[in-house]
N, CA, C and O atoms as CSV, one atom per row, in Angstrom:
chain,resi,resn,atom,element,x,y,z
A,1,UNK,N,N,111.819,106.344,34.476
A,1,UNK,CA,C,110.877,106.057,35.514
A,1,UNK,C,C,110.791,107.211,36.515
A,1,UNK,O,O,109.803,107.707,37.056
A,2,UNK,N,N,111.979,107.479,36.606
A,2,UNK,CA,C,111.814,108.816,38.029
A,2,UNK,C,C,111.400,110.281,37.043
A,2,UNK,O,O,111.175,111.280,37.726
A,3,UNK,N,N,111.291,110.455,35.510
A,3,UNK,CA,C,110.748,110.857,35.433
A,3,UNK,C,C,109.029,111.173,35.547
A,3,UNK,O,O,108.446,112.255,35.618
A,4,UNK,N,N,108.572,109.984,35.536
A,4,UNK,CA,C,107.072,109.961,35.632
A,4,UNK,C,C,106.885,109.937,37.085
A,4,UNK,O,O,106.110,110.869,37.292
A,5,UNK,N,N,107.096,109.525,37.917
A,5,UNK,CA,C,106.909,109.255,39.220
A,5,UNK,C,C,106.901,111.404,39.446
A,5,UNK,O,O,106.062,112.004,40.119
A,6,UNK,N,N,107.988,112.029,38.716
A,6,UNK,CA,C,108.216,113.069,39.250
A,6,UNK,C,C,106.555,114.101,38.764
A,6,UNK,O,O,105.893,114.941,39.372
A,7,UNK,N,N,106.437,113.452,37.383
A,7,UNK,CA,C,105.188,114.213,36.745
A,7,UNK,C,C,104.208,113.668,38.021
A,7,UNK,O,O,103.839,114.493,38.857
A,8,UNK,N,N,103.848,112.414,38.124
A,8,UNK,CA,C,102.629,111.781,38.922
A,8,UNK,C,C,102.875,112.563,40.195
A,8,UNK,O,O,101.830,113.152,40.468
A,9,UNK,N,N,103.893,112.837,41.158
A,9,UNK,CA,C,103.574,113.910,41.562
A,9,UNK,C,C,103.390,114.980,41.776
A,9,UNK,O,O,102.937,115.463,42.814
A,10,UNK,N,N,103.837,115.706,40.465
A,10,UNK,CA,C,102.934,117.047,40.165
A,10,UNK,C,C,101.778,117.047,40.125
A,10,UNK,O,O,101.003,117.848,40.647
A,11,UNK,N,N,101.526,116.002,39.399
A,11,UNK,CA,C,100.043,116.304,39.169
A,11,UNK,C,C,99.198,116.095,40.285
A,11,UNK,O,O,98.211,116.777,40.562
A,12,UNK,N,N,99.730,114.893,41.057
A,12,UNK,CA,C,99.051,114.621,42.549
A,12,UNK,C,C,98.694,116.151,43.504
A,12,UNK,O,O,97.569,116.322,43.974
A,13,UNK,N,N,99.804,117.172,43.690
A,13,UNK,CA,C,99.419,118.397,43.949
A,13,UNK,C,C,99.090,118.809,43.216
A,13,UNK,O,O,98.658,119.836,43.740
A,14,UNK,N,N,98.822,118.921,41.938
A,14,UNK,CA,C,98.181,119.988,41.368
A,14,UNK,C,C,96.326,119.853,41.993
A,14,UNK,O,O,95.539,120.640,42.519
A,15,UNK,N,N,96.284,118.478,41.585
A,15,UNK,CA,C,94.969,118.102,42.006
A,15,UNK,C,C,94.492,118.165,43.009
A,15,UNK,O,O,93.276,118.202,43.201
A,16,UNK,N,N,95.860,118.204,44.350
A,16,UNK,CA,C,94.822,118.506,45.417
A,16,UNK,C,C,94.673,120.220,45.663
A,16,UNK,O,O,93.877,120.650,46.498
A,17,UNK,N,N,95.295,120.879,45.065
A,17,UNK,CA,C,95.184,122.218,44.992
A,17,UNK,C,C,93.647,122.560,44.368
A,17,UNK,O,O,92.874,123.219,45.063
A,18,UNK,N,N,93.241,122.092,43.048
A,18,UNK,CA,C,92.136,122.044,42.535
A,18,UNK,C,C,90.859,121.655,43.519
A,18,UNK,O,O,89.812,122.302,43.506
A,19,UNK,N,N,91.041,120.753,44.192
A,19,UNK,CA,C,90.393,119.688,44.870
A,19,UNK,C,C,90.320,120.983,46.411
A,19,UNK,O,O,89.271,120.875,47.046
A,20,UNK,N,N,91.291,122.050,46.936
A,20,UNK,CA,C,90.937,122.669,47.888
A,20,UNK,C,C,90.298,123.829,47.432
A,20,UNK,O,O,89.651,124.435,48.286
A,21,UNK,N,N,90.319,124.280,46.317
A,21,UNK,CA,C,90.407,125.485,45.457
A,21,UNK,C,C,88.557,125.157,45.732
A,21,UNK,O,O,87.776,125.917,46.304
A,22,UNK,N,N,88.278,123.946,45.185
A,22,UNK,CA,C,86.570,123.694,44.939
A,22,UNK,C,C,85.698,123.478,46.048
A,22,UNK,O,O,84.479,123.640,45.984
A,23,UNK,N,N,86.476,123.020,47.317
A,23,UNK,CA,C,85.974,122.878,48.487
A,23,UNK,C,C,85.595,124.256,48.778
A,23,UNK,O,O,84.440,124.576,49.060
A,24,UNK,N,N,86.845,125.297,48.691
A,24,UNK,CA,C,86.824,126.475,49.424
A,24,UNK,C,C,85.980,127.643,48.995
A,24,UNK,O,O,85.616,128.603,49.673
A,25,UNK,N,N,85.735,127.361,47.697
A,25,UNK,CA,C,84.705,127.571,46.769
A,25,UNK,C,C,83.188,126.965,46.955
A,25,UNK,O,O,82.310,127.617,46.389
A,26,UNK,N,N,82.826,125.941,47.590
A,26,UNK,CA,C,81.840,125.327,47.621
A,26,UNK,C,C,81.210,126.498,48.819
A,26,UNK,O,O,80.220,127.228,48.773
A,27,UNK,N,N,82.199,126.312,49.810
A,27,UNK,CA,C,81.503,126.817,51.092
A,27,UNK,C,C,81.578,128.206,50.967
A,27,UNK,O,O,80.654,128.785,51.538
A,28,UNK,N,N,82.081,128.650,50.614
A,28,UNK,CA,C,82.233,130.643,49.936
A,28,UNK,C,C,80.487,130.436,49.493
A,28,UNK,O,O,79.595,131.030,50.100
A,29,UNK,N,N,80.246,129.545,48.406
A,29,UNK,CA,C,79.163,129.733,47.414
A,29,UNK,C,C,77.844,129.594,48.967
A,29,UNK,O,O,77.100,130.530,49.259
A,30,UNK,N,N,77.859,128.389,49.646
A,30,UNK,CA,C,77.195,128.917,50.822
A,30,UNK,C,C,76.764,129.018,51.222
A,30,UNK,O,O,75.582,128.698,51.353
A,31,UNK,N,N,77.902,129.919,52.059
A,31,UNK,CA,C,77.981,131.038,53.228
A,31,UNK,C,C,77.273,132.401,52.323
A,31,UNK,O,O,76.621,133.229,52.958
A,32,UNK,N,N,77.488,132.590,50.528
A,32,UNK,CA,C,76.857,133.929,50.160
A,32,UNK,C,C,75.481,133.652,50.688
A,32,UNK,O,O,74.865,134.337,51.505
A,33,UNK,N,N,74.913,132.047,49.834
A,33,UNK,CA,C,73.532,131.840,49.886
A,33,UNK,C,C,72.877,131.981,51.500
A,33,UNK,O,O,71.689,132.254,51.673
A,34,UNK,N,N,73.376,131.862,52.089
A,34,UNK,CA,C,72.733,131.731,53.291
A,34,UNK,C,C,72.865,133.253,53.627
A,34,UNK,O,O,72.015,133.850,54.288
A,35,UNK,N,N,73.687,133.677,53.259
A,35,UNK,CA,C,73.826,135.447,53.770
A,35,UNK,C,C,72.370,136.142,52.618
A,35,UNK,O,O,71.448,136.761,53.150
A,36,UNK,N,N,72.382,136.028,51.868
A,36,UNK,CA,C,71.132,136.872,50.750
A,36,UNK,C,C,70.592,136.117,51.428
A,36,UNK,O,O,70.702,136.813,52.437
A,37,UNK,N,N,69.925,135.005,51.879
A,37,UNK,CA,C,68.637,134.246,52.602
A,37,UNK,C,C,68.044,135.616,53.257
A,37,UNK,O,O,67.065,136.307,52.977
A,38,UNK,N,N,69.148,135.716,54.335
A,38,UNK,CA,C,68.907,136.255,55.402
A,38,UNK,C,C,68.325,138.188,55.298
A,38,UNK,O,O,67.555,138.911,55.930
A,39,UNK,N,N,69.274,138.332,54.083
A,39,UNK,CA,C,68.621,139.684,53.554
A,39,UNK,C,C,67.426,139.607,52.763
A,39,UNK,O,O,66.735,140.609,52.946
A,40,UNK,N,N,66.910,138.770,51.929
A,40,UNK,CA,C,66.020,138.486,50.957
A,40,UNK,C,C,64.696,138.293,52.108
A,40,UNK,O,O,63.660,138.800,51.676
A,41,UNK,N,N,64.599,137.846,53.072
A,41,UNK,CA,C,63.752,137.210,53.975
A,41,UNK,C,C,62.601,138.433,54.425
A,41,UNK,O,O,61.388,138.249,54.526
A,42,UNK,N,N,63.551,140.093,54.729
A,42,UNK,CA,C,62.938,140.472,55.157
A,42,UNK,C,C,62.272,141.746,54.118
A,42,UNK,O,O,61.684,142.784,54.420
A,43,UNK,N,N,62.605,141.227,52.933
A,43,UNK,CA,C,61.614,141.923,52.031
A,43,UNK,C,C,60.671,141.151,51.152
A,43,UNK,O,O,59.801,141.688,50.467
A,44,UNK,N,N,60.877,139.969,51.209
A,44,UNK,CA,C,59.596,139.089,50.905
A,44,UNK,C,C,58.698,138.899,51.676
A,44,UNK,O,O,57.687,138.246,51.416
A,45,UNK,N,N,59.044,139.651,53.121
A,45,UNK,CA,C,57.766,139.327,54.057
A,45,UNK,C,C,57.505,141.449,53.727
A,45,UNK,O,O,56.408,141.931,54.009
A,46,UNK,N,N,58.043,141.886,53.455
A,46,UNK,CA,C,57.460,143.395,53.067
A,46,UNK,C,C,56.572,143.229,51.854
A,46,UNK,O,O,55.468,143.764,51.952
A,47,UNK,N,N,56.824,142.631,50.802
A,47,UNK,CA,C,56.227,142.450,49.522
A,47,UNK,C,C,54.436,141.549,50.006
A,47,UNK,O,O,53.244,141.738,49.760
A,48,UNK,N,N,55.155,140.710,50.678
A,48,UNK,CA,C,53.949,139.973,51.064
A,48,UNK,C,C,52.917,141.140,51.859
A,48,UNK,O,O,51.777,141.260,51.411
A,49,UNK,N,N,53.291,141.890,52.900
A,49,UNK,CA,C,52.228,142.361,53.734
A,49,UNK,C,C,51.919,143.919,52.276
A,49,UNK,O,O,50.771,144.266,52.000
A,50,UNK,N,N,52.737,144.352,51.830
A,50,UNK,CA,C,51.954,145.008,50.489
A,50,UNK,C,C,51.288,144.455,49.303
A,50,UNK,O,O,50.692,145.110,48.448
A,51,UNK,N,N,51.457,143.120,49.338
A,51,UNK,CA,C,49.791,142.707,48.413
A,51,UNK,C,C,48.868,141.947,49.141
A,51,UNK,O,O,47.989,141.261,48.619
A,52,UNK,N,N,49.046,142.054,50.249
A,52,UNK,CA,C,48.393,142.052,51.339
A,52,UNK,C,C,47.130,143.385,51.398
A,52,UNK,O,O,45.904,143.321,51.313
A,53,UNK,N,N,47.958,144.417,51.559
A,53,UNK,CA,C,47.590,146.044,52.048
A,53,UNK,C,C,47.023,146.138,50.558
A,53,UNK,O,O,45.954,146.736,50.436
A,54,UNK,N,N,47.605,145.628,49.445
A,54,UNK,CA,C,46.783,146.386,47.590
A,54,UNK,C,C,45.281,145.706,47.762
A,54,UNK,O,O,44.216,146.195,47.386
A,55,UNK,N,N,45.495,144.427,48.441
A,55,UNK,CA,C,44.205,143.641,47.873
A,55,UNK,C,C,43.405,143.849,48.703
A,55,UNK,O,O,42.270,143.876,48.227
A,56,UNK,N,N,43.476,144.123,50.436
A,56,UNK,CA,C,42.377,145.220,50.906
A,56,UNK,C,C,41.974,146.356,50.675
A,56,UNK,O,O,40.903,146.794,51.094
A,57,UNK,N,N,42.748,146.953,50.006
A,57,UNK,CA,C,42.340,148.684,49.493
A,57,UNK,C,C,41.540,148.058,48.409
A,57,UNK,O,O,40.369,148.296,48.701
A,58,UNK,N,N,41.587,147.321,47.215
A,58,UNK,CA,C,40.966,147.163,46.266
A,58,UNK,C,C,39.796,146.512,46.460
A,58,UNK,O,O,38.942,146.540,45.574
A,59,UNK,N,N,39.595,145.863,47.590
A,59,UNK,CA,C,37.964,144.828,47.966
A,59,UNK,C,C,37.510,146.212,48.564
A,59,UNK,O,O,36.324,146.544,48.575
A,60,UNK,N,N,38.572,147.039,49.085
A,60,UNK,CA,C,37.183,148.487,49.832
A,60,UNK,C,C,36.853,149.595,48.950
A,60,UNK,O,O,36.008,150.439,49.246
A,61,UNK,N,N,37.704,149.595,47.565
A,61,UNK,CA,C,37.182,150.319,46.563
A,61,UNK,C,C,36.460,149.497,45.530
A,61,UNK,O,O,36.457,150.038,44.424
A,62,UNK,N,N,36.055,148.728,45.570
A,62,UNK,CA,C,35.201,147.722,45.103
A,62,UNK,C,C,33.935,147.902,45.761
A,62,UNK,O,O,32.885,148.258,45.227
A,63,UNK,N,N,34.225,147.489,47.545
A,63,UNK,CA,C,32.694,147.367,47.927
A,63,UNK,C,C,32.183,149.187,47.583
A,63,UNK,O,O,31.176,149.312,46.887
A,64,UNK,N,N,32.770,150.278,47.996
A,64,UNK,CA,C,32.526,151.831,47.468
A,64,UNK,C,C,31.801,152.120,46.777
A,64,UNK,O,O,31.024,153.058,46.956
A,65,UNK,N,N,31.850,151.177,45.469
A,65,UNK,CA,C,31.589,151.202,43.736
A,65,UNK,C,C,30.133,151.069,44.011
A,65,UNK,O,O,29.135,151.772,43.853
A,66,UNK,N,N,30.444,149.725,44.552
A,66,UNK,CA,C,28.917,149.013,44.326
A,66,UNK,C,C,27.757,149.617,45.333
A,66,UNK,O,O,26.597,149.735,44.940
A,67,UNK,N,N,28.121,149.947,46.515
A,67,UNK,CA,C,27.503,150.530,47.220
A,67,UNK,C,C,26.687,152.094,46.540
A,67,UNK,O,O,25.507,152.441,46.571
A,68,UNK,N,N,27.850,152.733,45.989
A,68,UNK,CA,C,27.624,154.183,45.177
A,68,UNK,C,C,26.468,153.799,44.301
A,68,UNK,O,O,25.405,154.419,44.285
A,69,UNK,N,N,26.759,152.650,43.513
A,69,UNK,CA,C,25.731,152.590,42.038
A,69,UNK,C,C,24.474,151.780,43.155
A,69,UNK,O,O,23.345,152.161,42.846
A,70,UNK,N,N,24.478,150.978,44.102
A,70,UNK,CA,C,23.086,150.603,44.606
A,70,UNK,C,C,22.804,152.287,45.021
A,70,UNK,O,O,22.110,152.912,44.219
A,71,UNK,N,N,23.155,152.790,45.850
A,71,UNK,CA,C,22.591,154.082,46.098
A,71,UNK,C,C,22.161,155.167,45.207
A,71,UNK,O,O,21.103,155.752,45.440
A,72,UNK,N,N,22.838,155.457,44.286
A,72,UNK,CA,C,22.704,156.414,42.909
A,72,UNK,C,C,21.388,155.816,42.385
A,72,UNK,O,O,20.301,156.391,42.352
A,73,UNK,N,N,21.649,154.654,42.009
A,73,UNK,CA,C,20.787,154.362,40.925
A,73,UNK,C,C,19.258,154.245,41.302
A,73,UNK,O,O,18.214,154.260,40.650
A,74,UNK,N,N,19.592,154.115,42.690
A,74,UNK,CA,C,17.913,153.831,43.365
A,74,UNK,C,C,17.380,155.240,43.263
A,74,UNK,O,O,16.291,155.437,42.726
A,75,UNK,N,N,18.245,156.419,43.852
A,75,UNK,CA,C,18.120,157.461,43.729
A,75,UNK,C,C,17.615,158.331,42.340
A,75,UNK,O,O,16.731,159.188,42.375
A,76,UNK,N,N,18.478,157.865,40.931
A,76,UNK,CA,C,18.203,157.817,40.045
A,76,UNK,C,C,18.793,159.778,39.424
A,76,UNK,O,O,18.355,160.634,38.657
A,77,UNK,N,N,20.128,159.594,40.474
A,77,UNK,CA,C,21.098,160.902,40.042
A,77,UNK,C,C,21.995,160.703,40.921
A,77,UNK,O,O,22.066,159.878,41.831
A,78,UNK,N,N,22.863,161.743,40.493
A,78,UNK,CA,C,24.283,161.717,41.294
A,78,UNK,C,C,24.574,162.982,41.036
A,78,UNK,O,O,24.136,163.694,40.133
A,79,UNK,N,N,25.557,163.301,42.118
A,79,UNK,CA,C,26.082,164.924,41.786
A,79,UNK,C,C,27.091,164.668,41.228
A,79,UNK,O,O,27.443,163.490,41.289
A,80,UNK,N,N,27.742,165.389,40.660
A,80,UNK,CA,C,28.336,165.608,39.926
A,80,UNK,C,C,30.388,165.561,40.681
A,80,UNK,O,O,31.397,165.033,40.213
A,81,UNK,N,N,30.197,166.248,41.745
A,81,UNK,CA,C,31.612,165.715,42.704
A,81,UNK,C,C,31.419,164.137,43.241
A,81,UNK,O,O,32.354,163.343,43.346
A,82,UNK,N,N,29.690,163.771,43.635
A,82,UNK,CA,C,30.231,162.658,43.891
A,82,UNK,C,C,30.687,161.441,42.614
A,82,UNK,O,O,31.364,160.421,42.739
A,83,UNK,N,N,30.091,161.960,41.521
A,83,UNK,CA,C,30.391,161.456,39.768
A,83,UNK,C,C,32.053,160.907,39.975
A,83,UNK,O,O,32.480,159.752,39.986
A,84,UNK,N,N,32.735,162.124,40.120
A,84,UNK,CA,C,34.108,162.444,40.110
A,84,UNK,C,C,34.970,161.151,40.923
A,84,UNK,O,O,35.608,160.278,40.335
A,85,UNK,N,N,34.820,161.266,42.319
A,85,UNK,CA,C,35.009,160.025,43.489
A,85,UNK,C,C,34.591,158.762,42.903
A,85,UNK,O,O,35.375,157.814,42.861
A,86,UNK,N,N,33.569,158.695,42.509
A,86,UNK,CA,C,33.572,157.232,42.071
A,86,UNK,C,C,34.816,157.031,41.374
A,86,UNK,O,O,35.732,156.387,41.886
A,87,UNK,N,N,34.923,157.747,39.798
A,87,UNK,CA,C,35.425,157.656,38.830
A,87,UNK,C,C,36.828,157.339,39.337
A,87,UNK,O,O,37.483,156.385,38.918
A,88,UNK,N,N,37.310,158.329,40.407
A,88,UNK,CA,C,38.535,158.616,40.865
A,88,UNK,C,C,39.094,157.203,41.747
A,88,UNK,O,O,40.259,156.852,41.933
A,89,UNK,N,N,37.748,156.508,42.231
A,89,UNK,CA,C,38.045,155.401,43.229
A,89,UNK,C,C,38.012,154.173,41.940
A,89,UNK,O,O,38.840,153.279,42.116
A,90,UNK,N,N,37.174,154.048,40.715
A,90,UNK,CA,C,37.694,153.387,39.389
A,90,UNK,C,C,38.544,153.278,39.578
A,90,UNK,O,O,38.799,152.401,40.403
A,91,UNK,N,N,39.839,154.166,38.904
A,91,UNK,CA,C,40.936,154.657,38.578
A,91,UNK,C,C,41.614,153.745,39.180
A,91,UNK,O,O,42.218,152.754,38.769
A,92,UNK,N,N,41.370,154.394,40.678
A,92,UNK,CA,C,42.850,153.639,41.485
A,92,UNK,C,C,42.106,152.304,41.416
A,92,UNK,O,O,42.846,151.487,40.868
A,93,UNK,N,N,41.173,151.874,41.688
A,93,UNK,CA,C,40.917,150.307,41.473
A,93,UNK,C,C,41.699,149.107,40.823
A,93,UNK,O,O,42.248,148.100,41.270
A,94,UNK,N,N,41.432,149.883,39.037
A,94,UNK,CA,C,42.160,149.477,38.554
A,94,UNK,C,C,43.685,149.303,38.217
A,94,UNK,O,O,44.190,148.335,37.648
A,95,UNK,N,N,44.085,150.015,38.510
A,95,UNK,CA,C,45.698,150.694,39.253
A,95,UNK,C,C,46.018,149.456,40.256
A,95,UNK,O,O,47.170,149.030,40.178
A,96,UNK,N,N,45.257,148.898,41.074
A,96,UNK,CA,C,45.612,148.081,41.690
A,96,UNK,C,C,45.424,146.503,41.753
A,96,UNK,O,O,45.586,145.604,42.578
A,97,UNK,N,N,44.939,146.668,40.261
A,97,UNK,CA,C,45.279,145.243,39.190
A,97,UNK,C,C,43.438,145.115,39.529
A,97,UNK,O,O,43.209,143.915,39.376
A,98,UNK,N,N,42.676,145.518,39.744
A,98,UNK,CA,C,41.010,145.312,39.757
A,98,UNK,C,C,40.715,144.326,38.369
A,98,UNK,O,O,41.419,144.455,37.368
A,99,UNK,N,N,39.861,143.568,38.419
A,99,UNK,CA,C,39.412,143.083,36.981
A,99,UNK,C,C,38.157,144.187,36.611
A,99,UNK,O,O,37.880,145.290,37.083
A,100,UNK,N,N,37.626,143.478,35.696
A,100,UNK,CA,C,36.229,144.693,35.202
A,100,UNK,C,C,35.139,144.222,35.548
A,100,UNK,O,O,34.283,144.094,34.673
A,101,UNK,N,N,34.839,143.829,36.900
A,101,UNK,CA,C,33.862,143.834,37.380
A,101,UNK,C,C,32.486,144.702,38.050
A,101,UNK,O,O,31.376,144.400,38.490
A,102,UNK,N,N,33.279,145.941,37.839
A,102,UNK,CA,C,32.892,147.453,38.162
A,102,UNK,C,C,32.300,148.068,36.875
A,102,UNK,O,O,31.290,148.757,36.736
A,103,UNK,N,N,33.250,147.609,35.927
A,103,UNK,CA,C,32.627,148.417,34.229
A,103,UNK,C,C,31.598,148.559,33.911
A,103,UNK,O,O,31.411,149.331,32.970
A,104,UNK,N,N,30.529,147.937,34.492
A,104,UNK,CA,C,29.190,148.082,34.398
A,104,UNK,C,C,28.556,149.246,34.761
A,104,UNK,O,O,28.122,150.271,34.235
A,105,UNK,N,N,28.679,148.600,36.117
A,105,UNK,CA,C,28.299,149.580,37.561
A,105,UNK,C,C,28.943,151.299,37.171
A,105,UNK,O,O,28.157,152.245,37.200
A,106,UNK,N,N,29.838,151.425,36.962
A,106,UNK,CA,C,30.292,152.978,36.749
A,106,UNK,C,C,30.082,153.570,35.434
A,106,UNK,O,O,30.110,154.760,35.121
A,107,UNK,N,N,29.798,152.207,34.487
A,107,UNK,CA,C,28.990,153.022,33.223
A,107,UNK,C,C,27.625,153.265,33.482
A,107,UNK,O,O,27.246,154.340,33.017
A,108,UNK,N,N,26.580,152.467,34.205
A,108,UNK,CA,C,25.106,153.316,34.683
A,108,UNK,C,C,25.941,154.406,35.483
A,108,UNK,O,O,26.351,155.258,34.695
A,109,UNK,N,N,26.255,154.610,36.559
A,109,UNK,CA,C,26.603,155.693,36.964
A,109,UNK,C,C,26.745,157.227,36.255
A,109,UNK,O,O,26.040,158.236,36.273
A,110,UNK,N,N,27.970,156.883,35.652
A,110,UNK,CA,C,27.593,157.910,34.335
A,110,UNK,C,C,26.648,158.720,33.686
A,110,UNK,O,O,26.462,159.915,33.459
A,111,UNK,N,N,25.929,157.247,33.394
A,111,UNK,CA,C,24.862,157.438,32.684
A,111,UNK,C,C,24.003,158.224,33.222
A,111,UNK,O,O,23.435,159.068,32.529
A,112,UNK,N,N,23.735,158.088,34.615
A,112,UNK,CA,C,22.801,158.917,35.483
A,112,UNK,C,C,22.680,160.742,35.041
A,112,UNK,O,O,23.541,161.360,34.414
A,113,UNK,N,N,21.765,161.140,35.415
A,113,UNK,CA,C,21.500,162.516,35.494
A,113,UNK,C,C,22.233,164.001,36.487
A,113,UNK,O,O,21.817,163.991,37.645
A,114,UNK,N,N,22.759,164.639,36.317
A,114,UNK,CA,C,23.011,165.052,37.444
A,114,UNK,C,C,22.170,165.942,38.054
A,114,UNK,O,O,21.485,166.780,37.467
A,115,UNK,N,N,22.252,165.666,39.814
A,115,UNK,CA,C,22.393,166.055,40.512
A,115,UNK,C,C,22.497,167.463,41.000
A,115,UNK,O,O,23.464,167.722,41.717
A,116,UNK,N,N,21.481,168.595,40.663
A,116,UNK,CA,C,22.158,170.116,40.952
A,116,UNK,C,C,21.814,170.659,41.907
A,116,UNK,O,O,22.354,171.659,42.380
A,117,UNK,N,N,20.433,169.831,42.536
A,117,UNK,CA,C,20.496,170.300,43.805
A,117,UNK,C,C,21.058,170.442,44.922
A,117,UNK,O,O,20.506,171.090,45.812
């Protein structure tokens, strides 16, 4: 009998050792989480104000496009540097995740005559 009594309380500490081991562990786990919160916080508000900043650059190289091909095309030429700028404002457009709503518009462009005067 006093052997088991002696196991039952081993094991009684063992368990509460386990039992502080998981507490002390719980709040470790956290104290990390709440610490990355606090670092994570201020680059999800950076990420945010840069697709913020992509998706206004891309509505103003968008409106550019369209403006260029209403003007060109009425005109019915383009020079040849301003050819280039469009193409170049394409580019980054799409670079900045643009759909192909432009593909049109900068293929008349193209298409146009140039410009040598």
């Amino acid at each position: 009998m006093m052997e088991f009594l002696q196991w039952l309380k081993d094991w009684g500490a063992a368990a509460s050792s386990v039992a502080a081991f998981a507490t002390v562990g719980a709040l470790l786990i956290r104290q990390i989480k709440r610490i990355a919160k606090l670092h994570t916080a201020p680059l999800d508000a950076l990420k945010k104000s840069l697709d913020s900043n992509n998706a206004a650059t891309r509505a103003a190289l968008k409106y550019s496009i369209v403006r260029a091909h209403e003007d060109y095309t009425k005109a019915g030429k383009i020079g040849r540097l301003t050819l280039e700028c469009v193409l170049d404002m394409h580019k980054q457009y799409q670079e900045l995740g643009g759909n192909g709503f432009v593909e049109d518009l900068v293929a008349d462009l193209r298409a146009l005559p140039a410009d040598l005067g």
